[in-house]
Z-matrix of the N, CA and C atoms (Angstrom, degrees):
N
C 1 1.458
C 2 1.526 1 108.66
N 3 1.228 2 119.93 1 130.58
C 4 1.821 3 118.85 2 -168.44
C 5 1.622 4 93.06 3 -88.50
N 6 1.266 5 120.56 4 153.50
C 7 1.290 6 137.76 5 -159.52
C 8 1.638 7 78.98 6 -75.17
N 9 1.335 8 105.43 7 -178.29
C 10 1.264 9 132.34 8 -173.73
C 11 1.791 10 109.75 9 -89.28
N 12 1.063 11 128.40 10 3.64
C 13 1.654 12 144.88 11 163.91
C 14 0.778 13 119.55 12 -84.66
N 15 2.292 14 117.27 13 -16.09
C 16 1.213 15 117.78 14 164.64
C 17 1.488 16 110.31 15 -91.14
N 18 1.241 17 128.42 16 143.75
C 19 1.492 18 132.06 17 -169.82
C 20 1.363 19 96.82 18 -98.04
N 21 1.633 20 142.62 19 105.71
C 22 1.530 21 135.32 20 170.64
C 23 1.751 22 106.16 21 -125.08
N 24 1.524 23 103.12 22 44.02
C 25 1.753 24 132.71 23 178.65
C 26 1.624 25 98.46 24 -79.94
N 27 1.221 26 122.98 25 177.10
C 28 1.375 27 135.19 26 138.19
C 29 1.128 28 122.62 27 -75.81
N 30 1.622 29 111.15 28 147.40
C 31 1.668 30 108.06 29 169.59
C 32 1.374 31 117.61 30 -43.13
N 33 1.241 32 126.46 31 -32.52
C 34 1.930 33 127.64 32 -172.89
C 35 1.362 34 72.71 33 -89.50
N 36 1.080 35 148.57 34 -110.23
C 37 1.345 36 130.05 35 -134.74
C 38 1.315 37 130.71 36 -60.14
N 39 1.199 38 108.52 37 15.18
C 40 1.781 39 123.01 38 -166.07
C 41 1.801 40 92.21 39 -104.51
N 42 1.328 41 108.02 40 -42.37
C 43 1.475 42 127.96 41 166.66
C 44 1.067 43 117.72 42 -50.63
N 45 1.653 44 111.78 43 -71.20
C 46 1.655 45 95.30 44 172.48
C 47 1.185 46 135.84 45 -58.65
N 48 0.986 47 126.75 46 -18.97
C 49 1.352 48 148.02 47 -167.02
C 50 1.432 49 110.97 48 -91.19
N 51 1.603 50 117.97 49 -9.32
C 52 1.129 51 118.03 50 136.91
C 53 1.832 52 93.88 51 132.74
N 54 1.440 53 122.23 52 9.95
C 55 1.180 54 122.09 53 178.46
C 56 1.818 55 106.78 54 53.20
N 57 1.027 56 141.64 55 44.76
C 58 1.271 57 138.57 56 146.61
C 59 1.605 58 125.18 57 -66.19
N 60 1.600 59 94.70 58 122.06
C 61 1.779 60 88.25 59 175.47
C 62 1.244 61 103.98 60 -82.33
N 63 1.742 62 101.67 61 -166.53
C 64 1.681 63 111.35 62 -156.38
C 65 1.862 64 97.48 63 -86.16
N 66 1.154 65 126.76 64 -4.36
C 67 1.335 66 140.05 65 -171.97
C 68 1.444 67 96.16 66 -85.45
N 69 1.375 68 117.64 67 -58.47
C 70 1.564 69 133.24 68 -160.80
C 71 1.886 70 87.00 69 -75.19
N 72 1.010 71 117.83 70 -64.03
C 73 1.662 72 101.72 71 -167.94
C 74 1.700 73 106.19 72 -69.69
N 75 0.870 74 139.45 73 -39.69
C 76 1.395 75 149.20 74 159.22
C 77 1.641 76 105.08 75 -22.93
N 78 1.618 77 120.34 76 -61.29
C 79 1.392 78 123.19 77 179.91
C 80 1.387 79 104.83 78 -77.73
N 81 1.437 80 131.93 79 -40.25
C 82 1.396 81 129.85 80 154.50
C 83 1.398 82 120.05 81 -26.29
N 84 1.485 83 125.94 82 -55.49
C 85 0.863 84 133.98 83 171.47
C 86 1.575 85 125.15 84 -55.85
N 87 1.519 86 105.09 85 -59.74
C 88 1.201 87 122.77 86 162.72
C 89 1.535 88 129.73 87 -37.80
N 90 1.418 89 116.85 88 -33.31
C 91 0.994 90 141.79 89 -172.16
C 92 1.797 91 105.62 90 -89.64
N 93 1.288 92 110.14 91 -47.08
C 94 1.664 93 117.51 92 159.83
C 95 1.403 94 128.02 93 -51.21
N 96 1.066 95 109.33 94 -37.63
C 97 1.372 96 126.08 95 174.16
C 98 1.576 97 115.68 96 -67.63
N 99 1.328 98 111.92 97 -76.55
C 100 1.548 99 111.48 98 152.05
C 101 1.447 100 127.43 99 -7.85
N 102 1.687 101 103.32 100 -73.27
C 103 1.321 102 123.82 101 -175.44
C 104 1.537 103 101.59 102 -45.24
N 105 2.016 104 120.67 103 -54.36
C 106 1.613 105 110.90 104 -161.19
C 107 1.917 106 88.66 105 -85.99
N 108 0.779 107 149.18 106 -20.96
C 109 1.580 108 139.14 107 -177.56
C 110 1.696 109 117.10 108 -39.98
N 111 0.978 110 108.00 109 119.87
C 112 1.438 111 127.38 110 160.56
C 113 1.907 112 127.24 111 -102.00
N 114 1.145 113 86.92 112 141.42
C 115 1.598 114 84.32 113 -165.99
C 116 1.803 115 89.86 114 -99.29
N 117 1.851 116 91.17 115 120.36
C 118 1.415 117 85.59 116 176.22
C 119 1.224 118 157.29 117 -71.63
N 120 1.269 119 176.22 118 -88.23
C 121 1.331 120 149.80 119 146.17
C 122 1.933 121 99.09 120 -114.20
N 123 0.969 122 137.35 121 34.93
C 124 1.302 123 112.38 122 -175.12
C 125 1.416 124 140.53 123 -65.36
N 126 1.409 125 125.11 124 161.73
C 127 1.766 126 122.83 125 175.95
C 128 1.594 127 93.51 126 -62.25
N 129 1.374 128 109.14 127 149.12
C 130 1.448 129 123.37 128 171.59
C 131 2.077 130 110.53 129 -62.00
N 132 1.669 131 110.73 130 -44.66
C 133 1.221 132 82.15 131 -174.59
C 134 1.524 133 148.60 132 -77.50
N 135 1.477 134 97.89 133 -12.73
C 136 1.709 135 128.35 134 167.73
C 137 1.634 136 109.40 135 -51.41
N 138 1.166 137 115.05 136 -39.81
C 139 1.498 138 129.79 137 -173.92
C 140 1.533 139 116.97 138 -90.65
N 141 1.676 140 106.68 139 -38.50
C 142 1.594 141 105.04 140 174.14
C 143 1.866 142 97.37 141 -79.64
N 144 1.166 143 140.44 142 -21.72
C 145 1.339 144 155.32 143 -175.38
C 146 1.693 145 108.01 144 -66.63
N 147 1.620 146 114.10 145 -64.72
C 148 1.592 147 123.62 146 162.12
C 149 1.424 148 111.22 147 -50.26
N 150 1.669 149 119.71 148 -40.21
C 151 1.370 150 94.47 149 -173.21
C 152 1.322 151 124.07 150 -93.70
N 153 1.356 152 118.29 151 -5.55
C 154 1.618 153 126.61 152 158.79
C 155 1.221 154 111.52 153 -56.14
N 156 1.530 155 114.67 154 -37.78
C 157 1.482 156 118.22 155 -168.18
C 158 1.668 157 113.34 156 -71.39
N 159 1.261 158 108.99 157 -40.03
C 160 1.038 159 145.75 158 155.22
C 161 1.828 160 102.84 159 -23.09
N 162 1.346 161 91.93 160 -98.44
C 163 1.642 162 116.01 161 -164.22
C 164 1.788 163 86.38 162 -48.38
N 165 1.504 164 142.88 163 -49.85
C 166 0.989 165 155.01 164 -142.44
C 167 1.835 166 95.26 165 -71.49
N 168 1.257 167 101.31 166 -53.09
C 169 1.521 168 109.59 167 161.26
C 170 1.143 169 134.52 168 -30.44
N 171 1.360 170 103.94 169 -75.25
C 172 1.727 171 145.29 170 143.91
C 173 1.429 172 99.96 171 9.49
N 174 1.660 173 101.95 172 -87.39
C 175 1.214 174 107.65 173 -162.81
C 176 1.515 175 124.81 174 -83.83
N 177 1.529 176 118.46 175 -3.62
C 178 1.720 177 142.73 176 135.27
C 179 1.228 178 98.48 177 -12.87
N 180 1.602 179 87.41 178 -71.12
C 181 1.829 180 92.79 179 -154.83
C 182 1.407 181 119.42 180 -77.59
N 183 1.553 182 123.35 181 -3.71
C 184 1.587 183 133.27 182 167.00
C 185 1.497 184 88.96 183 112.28
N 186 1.321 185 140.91 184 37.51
C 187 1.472 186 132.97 185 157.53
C 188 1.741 187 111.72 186 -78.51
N 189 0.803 188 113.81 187 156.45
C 190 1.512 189 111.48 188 178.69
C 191 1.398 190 115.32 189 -105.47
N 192 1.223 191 100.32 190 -20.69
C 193 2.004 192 123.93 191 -173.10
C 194 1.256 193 107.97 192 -156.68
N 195 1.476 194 121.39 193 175.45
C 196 1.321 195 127.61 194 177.81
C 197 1.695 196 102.69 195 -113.46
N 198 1.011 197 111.98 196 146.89
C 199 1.562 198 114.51 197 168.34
C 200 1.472 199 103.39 198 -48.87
N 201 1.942 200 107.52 199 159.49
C 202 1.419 201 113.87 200 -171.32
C 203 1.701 202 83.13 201 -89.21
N 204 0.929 203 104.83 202 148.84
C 205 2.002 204 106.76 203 168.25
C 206 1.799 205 97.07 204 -117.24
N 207 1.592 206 101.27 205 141.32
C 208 0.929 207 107.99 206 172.04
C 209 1.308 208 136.47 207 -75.78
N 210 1.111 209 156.45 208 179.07
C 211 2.088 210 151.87 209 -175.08
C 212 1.441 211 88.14 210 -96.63
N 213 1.104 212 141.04 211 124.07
C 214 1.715 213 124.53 212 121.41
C 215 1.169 214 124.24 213 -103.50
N 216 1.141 215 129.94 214 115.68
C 217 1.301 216 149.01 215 177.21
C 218 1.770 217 119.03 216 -93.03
């Protein structure tokens, strides 16, 4: 069964339903997901530990910085 990002409606009902392509419900979706996400409770040093490892990578590979990441709470 294709998730619900795949549209397998009729054209009239693809319409009412508000004519969204698979891009537009996809970021809809995307955007839902985000919205319910919680960042889970972790110890600080596991996390300051991954992201050294991380950034350590980073700059391996010719990055100069790491992207800013956003909070969702």
């Amino acid at each position: 069964m294709p998730s619900p990002i795949i549209d397998r409606d009729t054209h009239r009902g693809w319409q009412e339903a508000g004519g969204l392509d698979t891009f537009a419900r996809a970021r809809k979706r995307v955007d839902q997901l985000l919205g319910e996400y919680t960042i889970p409770d972790l110890k600080p040093e596991p996390v300051v530990e991954l992201q050294n490892m991380v950034k350590h990578l980073a700059i391996d590979a010719g990055m100069e910085q790491l992207p800013t990441l956003r909070e969702y709470h």
